[in-house]
C-alpha positions as CSV (number, residue, x, y, z in Angstrom):
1,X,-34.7,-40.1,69.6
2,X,-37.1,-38.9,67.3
3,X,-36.6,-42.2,65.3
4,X,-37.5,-44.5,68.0
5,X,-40.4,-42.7,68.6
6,X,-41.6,-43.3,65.2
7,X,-40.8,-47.3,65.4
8,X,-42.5,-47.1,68.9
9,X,-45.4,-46.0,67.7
10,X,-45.5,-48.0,64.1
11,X,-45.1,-51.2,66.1
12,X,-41.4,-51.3,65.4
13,X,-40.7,-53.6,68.9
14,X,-44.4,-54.6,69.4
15,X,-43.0,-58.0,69.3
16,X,-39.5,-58.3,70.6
17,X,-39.6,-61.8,69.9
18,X,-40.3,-61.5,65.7
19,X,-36.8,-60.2,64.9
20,X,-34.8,-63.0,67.0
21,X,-37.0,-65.4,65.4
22,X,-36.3,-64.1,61.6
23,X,-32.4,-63.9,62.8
24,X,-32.7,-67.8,64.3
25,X,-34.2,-68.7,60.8
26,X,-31.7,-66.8,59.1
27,X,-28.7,-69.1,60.4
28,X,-30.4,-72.4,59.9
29,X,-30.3,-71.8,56.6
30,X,-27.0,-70.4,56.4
31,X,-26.1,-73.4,58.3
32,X,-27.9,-75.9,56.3
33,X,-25.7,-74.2,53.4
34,X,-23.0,-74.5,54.8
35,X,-23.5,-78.4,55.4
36,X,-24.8,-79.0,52.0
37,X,-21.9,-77.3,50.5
38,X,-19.0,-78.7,52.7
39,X,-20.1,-82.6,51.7
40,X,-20.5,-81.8,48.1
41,X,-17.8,-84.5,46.4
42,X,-14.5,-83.5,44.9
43,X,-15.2,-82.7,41.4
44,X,-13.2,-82.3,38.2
45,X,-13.1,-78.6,37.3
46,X,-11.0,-79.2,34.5
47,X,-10.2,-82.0,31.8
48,X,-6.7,-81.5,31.9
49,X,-6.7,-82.5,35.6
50,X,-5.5,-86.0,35.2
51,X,-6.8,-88.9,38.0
52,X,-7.2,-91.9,35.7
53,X,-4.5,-93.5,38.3
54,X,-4.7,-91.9,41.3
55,X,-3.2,-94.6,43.6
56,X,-1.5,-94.1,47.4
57,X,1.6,-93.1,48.2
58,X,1.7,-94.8,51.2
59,X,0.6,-98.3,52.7
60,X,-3.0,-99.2,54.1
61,X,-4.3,-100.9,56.9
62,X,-4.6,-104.7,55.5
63,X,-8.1,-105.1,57.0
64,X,-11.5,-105.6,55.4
65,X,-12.0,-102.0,56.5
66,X,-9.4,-100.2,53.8
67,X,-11.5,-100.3,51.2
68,X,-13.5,-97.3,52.7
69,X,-10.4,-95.8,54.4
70,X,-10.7,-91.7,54.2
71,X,-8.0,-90.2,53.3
72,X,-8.3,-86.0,52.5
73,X,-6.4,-85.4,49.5
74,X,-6.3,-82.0,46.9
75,X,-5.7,-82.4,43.9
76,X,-4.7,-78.7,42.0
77,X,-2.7,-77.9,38.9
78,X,-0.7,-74.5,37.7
79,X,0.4,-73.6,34.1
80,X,4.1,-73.8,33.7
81,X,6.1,-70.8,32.3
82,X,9.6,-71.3,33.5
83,X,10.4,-74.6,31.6
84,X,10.9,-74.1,28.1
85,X,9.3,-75.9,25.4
86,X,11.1,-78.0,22.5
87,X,10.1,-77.7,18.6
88,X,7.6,-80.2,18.4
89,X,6.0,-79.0,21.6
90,X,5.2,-75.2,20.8
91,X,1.3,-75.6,20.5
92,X,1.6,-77.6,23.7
93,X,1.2,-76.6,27.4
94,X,3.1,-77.2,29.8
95,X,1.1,-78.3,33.2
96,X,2.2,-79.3,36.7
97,X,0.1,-80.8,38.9
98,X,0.0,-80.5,42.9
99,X,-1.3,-83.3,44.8
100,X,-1.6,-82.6,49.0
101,X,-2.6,-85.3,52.0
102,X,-2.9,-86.1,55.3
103,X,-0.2,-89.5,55.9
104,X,-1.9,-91.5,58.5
105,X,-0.4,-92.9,61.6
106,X,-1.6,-96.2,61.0
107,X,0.9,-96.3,57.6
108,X,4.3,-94.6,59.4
109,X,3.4,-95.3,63.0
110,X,7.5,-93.8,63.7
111,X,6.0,-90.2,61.9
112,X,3.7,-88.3,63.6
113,X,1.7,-85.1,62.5
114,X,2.9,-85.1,59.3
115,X,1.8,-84.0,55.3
116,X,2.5,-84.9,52.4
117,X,2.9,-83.1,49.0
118,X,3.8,-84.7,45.9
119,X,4.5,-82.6,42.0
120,X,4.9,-84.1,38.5
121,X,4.6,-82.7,35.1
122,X,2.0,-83.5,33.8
123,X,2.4,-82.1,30.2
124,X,3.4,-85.3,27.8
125,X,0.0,-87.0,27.6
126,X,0.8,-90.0,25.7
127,X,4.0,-91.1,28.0
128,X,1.4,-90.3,31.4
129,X,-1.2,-92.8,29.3
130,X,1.5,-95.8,29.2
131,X,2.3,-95.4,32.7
132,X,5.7,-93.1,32.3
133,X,5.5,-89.8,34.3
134,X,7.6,-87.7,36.8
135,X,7.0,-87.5,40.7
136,X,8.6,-84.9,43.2
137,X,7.7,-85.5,46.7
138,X,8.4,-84.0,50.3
139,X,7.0,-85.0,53.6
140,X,6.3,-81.7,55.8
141,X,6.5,-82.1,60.0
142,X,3.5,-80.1,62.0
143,X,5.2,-77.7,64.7
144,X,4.7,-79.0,67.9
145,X,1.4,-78.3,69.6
146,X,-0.3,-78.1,66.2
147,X,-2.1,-80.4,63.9
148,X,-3.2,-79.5,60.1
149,X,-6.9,-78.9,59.8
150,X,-6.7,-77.9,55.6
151,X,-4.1,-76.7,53.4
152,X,-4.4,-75.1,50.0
153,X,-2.2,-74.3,47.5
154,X,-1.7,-70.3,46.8
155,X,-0.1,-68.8,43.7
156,X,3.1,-71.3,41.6
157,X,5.1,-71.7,44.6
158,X,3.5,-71.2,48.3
159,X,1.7,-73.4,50.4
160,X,-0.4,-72.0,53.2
161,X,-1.7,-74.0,56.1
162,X,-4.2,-73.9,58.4
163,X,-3.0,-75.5,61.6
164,X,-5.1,-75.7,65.3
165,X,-3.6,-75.6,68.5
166,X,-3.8,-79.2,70.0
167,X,-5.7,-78.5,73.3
168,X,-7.9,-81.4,74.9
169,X,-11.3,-79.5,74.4
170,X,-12.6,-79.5,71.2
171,X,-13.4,-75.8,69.9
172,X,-10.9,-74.2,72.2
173,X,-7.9,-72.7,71.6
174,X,-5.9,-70.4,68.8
175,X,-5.2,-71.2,65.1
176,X,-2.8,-69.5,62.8
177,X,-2.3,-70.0,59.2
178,X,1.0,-70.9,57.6
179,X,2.7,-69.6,54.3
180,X,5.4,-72.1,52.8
181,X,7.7,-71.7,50.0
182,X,7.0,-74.7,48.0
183,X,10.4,-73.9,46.3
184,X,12.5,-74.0,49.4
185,X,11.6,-77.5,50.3
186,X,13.5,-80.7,49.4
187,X,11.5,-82.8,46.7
188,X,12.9,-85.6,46.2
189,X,11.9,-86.9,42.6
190,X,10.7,-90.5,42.6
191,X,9.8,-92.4,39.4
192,X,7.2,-94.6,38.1
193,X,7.5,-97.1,35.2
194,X,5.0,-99.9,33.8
195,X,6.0,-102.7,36.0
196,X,5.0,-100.6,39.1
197,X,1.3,-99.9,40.4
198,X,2.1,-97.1,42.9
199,X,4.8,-95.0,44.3
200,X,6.8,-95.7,47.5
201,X,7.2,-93.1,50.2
202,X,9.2,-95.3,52.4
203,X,12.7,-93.3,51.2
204,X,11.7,-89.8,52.7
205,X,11.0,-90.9,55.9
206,X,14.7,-90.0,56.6
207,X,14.2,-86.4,55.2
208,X,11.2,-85.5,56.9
209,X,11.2,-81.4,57.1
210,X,10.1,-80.1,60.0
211,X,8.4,-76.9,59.8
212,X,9.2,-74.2,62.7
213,X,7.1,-71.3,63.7
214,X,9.8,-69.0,63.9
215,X,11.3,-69.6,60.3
216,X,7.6,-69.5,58.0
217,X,5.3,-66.6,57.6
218,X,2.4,-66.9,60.3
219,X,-0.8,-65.1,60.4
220,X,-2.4,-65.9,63.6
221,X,-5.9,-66.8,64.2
222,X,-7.7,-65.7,68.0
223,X,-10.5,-68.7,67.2
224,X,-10.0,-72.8,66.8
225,X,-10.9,-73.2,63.1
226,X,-12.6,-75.8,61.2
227,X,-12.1,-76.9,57.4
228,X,-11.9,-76.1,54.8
229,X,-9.5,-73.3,54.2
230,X,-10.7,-70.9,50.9
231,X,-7.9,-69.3,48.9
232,X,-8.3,-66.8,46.3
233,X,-5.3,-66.2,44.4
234,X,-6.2,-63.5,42.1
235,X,-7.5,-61.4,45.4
236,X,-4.7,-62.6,47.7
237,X,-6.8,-63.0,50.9
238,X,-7.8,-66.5,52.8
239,X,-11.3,-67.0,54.2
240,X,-11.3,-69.6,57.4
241,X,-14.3,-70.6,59.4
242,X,-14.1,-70.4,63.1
243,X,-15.5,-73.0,65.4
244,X,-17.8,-70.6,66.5
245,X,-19.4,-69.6,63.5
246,X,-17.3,-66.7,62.4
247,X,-15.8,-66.5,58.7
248,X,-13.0,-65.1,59.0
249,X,-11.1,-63.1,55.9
250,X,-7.4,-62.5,56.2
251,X,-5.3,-60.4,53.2
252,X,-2.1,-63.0,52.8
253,X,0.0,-60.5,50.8
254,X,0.4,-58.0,54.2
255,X,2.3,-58.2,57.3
256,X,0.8,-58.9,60.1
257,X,1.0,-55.4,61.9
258,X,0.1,-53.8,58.7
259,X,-3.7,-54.8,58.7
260,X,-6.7,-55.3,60.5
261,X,-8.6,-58.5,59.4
262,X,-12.4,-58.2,58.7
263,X,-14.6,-60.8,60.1
């Protein structure tokens, strides 16, 4: 009591109107961030990220109107212990290189809600320069009653997605986040040689895996989110932005009944 006495009578809520204008300013500019970061371009963090040739893996709409068709894609890479390196390759690396997107309708009308990721090693630069390299890919089925907002590659072998309820208001509804084994899934390897410009998808359209709720590690999410979905791999914890303007920041290394989210 005595301490709102003393703000009383230093002018402390003389004007009840100054802090709600300082706290209005405050989240323009947070907003304005916010904007300014989320349309920054993809850049190239690293030189041994390779997209000299990045091509689709899928067809486009033949119209005038392709050549500024958006298609999200991540592009990621992880150093690669487990295979083992010949003589001659000792002072080499060994990289492989994830590479996630969105299939859209208009290219497999027949596969609906559906992701793509594709792997290749990436670690014999000469043969990748002539046009010889490895590709793994798997297409991934939405749940039902979902559709992917962002997805982000966490640790060697775990996916984790951030899915929306499909409701018919925008901003309404619950989220959850989803943790895939990368190494469960299928890939199929698919190659590439000089006489082709791209890879085909067409094949895996008959092995389409369809991801269930009840067989993946869920975290759900009591807000409709909006992308993009911020890993951190050395802290283990995901940070999603709600619709409403809530950041959200969930530990992915703990059950769900073991821990309380911070927000």
């Amino acid at each position: 009591m005595q301490r709102v006495k003393e703000l009383v009578h230093f002018g402390g809520f003389l004007d009840c109107e100054y802090l709600r204008r300082t706290l209005a300013k405050e989240f323009q500019q947070m907003e304005s961030s916010f904007k300014e970061a989320f349309l920054m371009p993809f850049s190239t963090i690293s030189e041994k990220i390779l997209c000299e040739n990045l091509l689709p893996l899928f067809s486009l709409p033949s119209s005038p109107a392709s050549t500024s068709f958006p298609v999200p894609t991540s592009i990621s890479y992880y150093e690669d212990s487990s295979h083992a390196m010949s003589s001659n390759q000792t002072s080499q690396n060994s990289f492989i290189d994830y590479i996630s997107f969105q299939i859209p309708e208009e290219s497999f009308p027949e596969i609906a809600n559906c992701i793509g990721i594709a792997r290749g090693f990436m670690n014999d630069l000469i043969s990748v320069k002539k046009g010889y390299s490895s590709l793994e890919a798997v297409l991934l089925g939405v749940p039902d009653g979902y559709h992917c907002v962002d997805l982000s590659l966490y640790k060697e072998s775990q996916i984790v997605l951030l899915l929306n309820e499909t409701t018919s208001s925008e901003g309404s509804g619950d989220a959850c986040m989803m943790i895939v084994q990368a190494n469960d899934l299928p890939f199929v390897s698919i190659s590439r040689s000089t006489s082709l410009d791209y890879w085909m998808l067409h094949q895996l359209k008959e092995s389409v895996v369809y991801l269930q709720m009840e067989n993946e590690k869920v975290r759900s999410i009591p807000h409709s989110v909006i992308a993009p979905l911020a890993v951190s791999t050395s802290r283990g914890v995901a940070c999603v932005f709600a619709a409403r303007k809530r950041a959200l920041v969930y530990i992915l290394e703990e059950d769900e009944d073991e821990v309380s989210d911070a927000e």
